[in-house]
Each structure stands twice: as structure tokens, then as C-alpha cells.
C-alpha positions in Angstrom: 13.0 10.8 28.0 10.5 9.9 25.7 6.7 9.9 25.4 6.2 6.7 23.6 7.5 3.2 24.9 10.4 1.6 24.2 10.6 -1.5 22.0 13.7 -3.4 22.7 14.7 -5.3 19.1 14.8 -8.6 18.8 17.9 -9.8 16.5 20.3 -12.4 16.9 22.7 -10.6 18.6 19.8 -8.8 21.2 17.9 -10.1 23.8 17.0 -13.4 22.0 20.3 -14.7 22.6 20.4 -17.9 25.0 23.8 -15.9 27.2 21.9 -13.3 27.4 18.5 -15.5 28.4 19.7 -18.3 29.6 17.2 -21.3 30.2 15.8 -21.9 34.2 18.5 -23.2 35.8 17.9 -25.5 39.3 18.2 -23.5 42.3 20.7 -25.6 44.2 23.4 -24.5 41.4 25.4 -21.5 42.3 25.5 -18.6 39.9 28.0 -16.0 39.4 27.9 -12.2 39.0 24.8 -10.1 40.1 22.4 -12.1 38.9 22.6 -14.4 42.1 20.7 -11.6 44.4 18.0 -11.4 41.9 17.5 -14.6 41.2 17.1 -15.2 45.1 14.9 -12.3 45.8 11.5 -13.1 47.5 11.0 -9.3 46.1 12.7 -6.4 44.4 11.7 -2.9 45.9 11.7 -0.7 42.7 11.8 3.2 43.1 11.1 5.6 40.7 10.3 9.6 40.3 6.7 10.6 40.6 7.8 14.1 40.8 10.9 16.4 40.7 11.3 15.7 44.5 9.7 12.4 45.3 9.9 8.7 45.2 7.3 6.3 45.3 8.9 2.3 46.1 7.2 -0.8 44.8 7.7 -4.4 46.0 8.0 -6.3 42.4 8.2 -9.8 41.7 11.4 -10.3 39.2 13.8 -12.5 37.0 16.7 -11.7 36.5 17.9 -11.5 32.7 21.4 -12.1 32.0 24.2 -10.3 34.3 22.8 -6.9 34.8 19.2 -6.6 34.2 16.3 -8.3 35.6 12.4 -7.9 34.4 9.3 -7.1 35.7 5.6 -7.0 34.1 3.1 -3.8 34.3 -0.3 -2.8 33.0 0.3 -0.6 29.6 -2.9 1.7 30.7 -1.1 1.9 34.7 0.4 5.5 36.0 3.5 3.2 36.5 3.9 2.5 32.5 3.7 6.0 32.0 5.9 7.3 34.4 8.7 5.1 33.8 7.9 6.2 29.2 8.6 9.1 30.9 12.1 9.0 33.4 13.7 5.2 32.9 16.1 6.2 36.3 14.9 3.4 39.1 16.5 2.6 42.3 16.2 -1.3 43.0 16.9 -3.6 46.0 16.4 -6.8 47.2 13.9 -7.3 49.9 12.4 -9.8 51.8 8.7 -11.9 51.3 6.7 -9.1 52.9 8.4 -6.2 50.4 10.9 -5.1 52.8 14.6 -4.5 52.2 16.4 -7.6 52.3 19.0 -7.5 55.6 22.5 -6.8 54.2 21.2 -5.5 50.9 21.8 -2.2 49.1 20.5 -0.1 46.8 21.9 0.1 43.1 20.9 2.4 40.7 19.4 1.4 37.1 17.7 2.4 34.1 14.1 0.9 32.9 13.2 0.6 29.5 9.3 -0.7 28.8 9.5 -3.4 26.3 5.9 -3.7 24.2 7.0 -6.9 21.8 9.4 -9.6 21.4 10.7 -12.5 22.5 11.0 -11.0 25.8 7.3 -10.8 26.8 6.4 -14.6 27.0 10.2 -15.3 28.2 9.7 -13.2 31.6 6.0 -14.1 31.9 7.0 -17.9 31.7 10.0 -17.2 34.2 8.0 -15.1 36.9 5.2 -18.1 36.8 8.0 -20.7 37.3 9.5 -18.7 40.1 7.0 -17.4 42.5 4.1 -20.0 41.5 1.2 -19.3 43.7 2.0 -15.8 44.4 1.0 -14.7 40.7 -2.4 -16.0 40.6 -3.0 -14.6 43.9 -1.4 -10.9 42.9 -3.7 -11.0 39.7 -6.9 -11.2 42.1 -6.1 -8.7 44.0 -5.1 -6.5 41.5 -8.7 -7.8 39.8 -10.1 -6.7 42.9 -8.5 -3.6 43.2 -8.1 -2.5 39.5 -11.4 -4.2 37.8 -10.8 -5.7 34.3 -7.7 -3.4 33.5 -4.9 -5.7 31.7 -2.2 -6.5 33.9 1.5 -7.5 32.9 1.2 -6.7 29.1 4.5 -5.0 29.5 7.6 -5.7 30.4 9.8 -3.8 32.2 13.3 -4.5 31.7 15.7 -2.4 34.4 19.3 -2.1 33.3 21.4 -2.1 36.8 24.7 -0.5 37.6 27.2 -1.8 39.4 28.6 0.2 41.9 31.5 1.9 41.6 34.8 0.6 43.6 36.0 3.4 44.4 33.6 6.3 46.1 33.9 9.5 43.7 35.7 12.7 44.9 34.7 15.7 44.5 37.2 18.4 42.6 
């Protein structure tokens, strides 16, 4: 756990890669691996430590980057950005429009890393406009109304997800 943020390098064999961000794809193409349950969310719920015994959830709107990660944007100056500079363990699911969990869904553990520069930064604020449209100028004015003039999405959050394991773990 650190106290400053995380800034994810940016080098030919990083995140700039095209495998590793590929171009928008059409949505009637089927993709493989566990990108295809982000890339069809409506939401992701997010959870993350406030606290050494609670959880606070989210309902994000997210692209998914490569196989195993997927991205969200946050306010730099947000208790959010600083929490997760802090503890990078999240719990993420698919949910529903509303910010519900997604019916036949599960949880999956991950870790967040706050990216502050790069390629990454336009690539997920790009995607996130091309795939939710008319929900992000909408979330901005509420979050205006709610927040003032703070700067919204100047980070990205970029959550690392674990697969879960195929066979449950004993105990010894």
C-alpha cells in the first residue's frame, strides 16, 4: 500500500499494446474469455475497504481492457482516489442498469491500481463515451450538481481481476 498513485508505464510491451487494447469491436461479435461480462455490463458494482471492517459498493460504468482488467474513471481530489492509493483490493460484479447485481453473476476479487498518465487516460475516456453514450453527460451533471466544479474522471482506475479458482481451497 502506497500513499502516492500509481503510474502504470507506457512502453511497447505495456498497456499501449493493440492485444492488450484492442480497438471497439461491434457488439454483435462474440468475444472470448472474461472480457465478455464486462464488456456487456450495463454496470460494474465495485467494492472496496473504507475501514478495517467495512465495505462501501459503487455502481461504475466500465470497459473492459484486455482479458482480465477493465477501467473506470475517478476524481483525483475524491475520498475514492485516495482510498484505493491506499488498499488496491476491490470486489467487482456485474450488475444490472439500475446498479444492481446482475442475475447469475458473481463476485471476483481484483486489485486497482490508479493510473495518472499515459496512453490509457484518453483510451478508457474514449471507450466509456462510445459505450454508454448518454449516460456520461448525464452522470457529469449530477455529479456537477452534487460535487460543484471538482474535476471528475481525471484518473483512471484500472482493476486487475482474478479468475476464480477451479477447485475450492482446503483447509490443512
Amino acid at each position: 500500500m502506497t500513499d502516492t498513485l500509481i503510474d502504470v508505464p507506457v512502453g511497447r510491451e505495456q498497456i499501449a499494446r493493440p492485444d492488450i487494447c484492442p480497438p471497439p469491436v461491434p457488439a454483435r461479435r462474440a468475444h472470448s474469455g472474461i472480457a465478455t461480462p464486462w464488456r456487456d455490463a450495463k454496470t460494474v458494482l465495485v467494492a472496496r475497504s473504507t475501514g478495517p471492517t467495512e465495505m462501501v459498493t459503487v455502481p461504475r460504468l466500465v470497459v473492459p481492457i484486455g482479458e482480465k482488467q477493465l477501467a473506470f474513471g475517478v476524481a483525483s481530489l475524491s475520498a475514492e482516489a485516495d482510498q484505493f492509493a491506499h488498499d488496491n483490493r476491490v470486489v467487482v460484479q456485474q450488475g444490472d442498469w439500475r446498479g444492481n447485481p446482475a442475475l447469475g453473476t458473481h463476485q471476483l476479487q481484483g486489485e486497482a491500481q490508479l493510473v495518472t498518465a499515459g496512453t490509457l487516460l484518453p483510451y478508457v475516456q474514449s471507450e466509456l463515451e462510445m459505450k454508454y453514450r448518454w449516460r456520461i453527460p448525464l452522470a457529469r451533471l449530477v455529479r456537477k450538481l452534487v460535487r460543484g466544479d471538482a474535476v471528475d474522471g481525471d484518473l483512471v482506475v484500472l482493476v486487475t481481476v482474478h479468475e476464480p479458482s477451479p477447485v475450492p481451497l482446503l483447509p490443512s
